[in-house]
GUVOVEX-889373 format. One record per residue (C-alpha): residue in three letters; x, y, z. Coordinates in steps of 0.5 Angstrom, whole numbers, plus 500, padded with zeros to 3 digits. Each point is the difference from the previous one (the first is absolute). Layout:
alaXYZ/...
//
This chain:
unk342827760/unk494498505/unk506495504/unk503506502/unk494503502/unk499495504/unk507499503/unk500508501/unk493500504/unk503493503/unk506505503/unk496505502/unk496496505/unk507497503/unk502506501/unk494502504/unk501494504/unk507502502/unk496505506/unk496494502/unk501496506/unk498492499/unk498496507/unk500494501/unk494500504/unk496502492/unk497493499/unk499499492/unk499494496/unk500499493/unk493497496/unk501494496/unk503503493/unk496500494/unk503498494/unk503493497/unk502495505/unk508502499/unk499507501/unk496499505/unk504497505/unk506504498/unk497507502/unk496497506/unk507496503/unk504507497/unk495505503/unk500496508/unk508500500/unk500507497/unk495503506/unk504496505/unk506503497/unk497507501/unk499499508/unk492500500/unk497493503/unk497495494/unk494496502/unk498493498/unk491502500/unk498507497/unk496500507/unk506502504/unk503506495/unk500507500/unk500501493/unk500494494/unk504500494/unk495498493/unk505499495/unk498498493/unk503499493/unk497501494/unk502501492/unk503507499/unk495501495/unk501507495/unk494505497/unk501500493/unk497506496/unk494495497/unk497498507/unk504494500/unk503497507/unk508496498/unk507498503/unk505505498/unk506499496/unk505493502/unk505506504/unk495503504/unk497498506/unk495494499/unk498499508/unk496505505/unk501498507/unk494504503/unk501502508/unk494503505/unk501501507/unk493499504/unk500503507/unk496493503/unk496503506/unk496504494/unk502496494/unk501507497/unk505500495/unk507504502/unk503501493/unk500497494/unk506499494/unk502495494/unk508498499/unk501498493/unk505494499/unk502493495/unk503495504/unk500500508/unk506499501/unk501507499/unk495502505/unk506497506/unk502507499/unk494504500/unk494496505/unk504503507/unk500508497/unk492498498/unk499499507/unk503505501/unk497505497/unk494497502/unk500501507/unk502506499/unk493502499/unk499497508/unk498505505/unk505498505/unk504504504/unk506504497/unk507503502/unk500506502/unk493500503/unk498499507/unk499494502/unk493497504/unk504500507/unk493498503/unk502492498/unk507501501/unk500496507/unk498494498/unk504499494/unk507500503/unk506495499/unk501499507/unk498502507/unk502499507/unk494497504/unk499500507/unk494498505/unk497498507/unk498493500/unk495496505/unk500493498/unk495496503/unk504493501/unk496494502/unk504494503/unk495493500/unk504494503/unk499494496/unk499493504/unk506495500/unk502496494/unk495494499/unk494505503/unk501498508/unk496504504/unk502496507/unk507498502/unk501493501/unk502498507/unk504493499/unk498498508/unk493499498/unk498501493/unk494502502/unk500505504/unk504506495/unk505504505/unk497507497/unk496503495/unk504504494/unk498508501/unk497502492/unk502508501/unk498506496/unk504505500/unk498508497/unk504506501/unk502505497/unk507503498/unk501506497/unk506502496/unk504505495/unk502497492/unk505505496/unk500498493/unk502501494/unk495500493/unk502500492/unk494501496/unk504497494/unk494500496/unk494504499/unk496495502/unk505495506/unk505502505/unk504496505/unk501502508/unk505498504/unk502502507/unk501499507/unk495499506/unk499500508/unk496497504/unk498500508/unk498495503/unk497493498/unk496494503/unk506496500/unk504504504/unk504503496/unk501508501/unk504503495/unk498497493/unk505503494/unk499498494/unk500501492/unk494500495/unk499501492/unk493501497/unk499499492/unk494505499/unk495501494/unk498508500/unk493502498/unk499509498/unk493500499/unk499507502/unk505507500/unk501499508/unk500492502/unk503495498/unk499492503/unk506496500/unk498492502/unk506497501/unk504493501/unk503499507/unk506497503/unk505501506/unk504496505/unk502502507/unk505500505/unk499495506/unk503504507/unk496494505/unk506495502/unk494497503/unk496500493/unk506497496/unk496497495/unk496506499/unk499500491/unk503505496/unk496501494/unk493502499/unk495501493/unk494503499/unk497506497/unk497508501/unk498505497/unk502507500/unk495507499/unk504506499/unk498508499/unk504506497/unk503502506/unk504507497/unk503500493/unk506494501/unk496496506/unk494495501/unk496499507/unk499494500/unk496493504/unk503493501/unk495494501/unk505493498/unk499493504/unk505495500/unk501493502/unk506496503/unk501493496/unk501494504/unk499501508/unk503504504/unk504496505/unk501502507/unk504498506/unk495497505/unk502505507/unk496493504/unk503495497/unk501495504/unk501492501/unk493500496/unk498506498/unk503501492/unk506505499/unk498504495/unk493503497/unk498501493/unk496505498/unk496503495/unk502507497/unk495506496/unk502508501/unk494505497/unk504507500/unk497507499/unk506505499/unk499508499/unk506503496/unk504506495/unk503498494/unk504506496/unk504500493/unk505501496/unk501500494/unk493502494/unk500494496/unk498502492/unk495504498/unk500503508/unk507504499/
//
C-alpha cells in the first residue's frame, strides 16, 4: 500500500511538470551519492544521464549550478506498534532512494521526497520521472506565461551583423635576407652602390564587414562573412575579403554582453603591382555589445590581426642593383561600430 502512495504522489509531481518548461541554460549537478558503493554509482551515473535527457546543462563542480541534486539511500524501515524500527516483509520495498533539491545560491532546500524500491535495475524506469517531478518544483518560466522580453536580444539562434570598421594597418619593411643594410657594388666592394631605405608605413583604411553569426551554444558562437576595405599602404585600393570568428560569450549583467573572440581572415589581392601580397591573416579581438531593441544588439569592435611570414612586394626601383622585391612586416588594429539583429529565440526566450 505505501508503494502505491508513493507512486500516486510520484504521478502527481510528473503531471505538474508537464506545464514546465526545462532550459538548457539551468546549470544542475548531482552531489556525490550516499549509500553503498554499487548504488552509489549507479544513482550518481543514471541521474547526470536522466538530467541531460531532460534538456537541463549538467555540471561537473557544485560551484557552477543553479541547483544540486543530494541524493540518498537508506533502509525502508517500518514502526511497529512497540516503538521498534524493522525492514518490512520480503515482498515490499526493502530500499528508500531520498531525493532533496537545493537551490545553490542560497542552499535553500526546493522539495524533498523519498522513492521506495528493491533492486536498482527497476529504478531505469523511474529516475527520469523523479527529475521530473523534482524540477517541477523550479520556478522557472511556464507556458503560457509572458516571457521576460527584456533578455530575449541576446539569446537568439542567429543574427545578421553588420558594421563600419577603421583598421589601422602598419606596414615595416623588413632588411634584405642576411640582414644587409648596404648594397654591394661589385666595382668596389668597399664603396657600397646605396644604402637600403627601412620604410615604416601607418595608414588607415577604413572598411565595411556584413557577416553571419550562430550562437550555437549559450555560452559560444561562430561568424563569418564578408568584408571591404579602401586603401592599403601597399598599394592596393579595393580589398574584398572574407573572415570567421570563433567567439566565447559573456552575460554578466541583463543589458551587455562581452564577446572575446578568435579571429581569422583572408583578403583578395587587386595590386598587379603587389602580386605577392599574402592572403591570410590570425589574430584576435574583442566584442562589446548592448540591447539595441527587443531583437538587435549595438555593439564596439576592437580585434588586432597579423600576417604570418613577410609580405613581399614588387620593388617599383628595381634596377641592376637595387633588390626586385621588398619584404614587409604586417600588423592591423581595427576599432568597428556595428548592429546586429536576430532571428529565432533560442530555448526558455520563445
Amino acid at each position: 500500500m505505501k508503494r502505491e502512495w508513493g507512486l500516486f504522489l510520484l504521478l502527481v509531481l510528473v503531471a505538474a511538470s508537464v506545464y514546465a518548461q526545462t532550459r538548457e541554460d539551468t546549470l544542475i549537478h548531482v552531489l556525490p551519492v550516499t549509500g553503498t558503493p554499487e548504488q552509489s554509482a549507479f544513482f550518481k551515473q543514471n541521474f547526470d544521464m536522466e538530467i541531460a535527457g531532460a534538456n537541463y546543462t549538467v555540471t561537473q563542480n557544485s560551484s557552477e549550478a543553479n541547483y544540486l541534486f543530494q541524493l540518498s539511500v537508506s533502509p525502508n524501515l517500518v514502526p511497529y506498534d512497540d516503538g521498534t524500527m524493522d525492514l518490512p516483509p520480503e515482498d515490499e520495498p526493502q530500499n528508500l532512494l531520498n531525493v532533496t533539491l537545493i537551490r545553490a545560491e542560497d542552499n535553500e532546500e526546493i522539495v524533498s521526497f523519498s522513492f521506495p524500491f528493491t533492486d536498482l535495475e527497476e529504478m531505469y524506469e523511474h529516475n527520469l520521472a523523479l527529475v521530473y517531478g523534482a524540477m517541477a518544483n523550479v520556478p522557472v518560466t511556464r507556458l503560457g506565461d509572458p516571457v521576460d522580453e527584456s533578455d530575449r536580444w541576446r539569446n537568439k539562434w542567429l543574427y545578421i551583423r553588420g558594421s563600419f570598421d577603421y583598421p589601422v594597418v602598419t606596414t615595416h619593411q623588413s632588411r634584405t635576407p642576411g640582414g644587409a643594410m648596404y648594397i654591394p657594388n661589385p666595382e668596389n666592394p668597399n664603396r657600397p652602390l646605396a644604402q637600403e631605405v627601412i620604410n615604416h608605413n601607418v595608414r588607415a583604411m577604413p572598411g565595411v564587414t556584413i557577416g553571419l553569426e550562430l550562437q550555437f551554444l549559450y555560452f559560444m558562437s561562430a561568424e563569418a562573412g564578408f568584408m571591404l576595405r579602401f586603401g592599403d599602404p601597399l598599394g592596393n585600393t579595393f580589398i574584398p575579403g572574407v573572415y570567421i570568428q570563433a567567439k566565447y560569450i559573456f552575460k554578466p549583467a541583463r543589458h551587455f554582453m562581452l564577446e572575446p573572440y578568435l579571429l581569422f581572415h583572408t583578403q583578395s589581392n587587386t595590386s598587379t603591382l603587389y602580386a605577392r601580397f599574402p592572403q591570410t591573416a590570425v589574430g584576435g579581438g574583442f566584442q562589446f555589445g548592448v540591447k539595441g531593441g527587443e531583437m538587435a544588439a549595438i555593439f564596439l569592435d576592437l580585434s588586432f590581426s597579423y600576417t604570418p611570414g613577410r609580405v613581399i612586394s614588387e620593388n617599383p626601383r628595381g634596377g641592376d642593383w637595387l633588390p626586385p622585391t621588398l619584404p614587409w612586416s604586417r600588423y592591423v588594429v581595427a576599432l568597428g561600430v556595428g548592429y546586429k539583429i536576430g532571428f529565432m529565440n533560442r530555448p526558455g526566450y520563445e
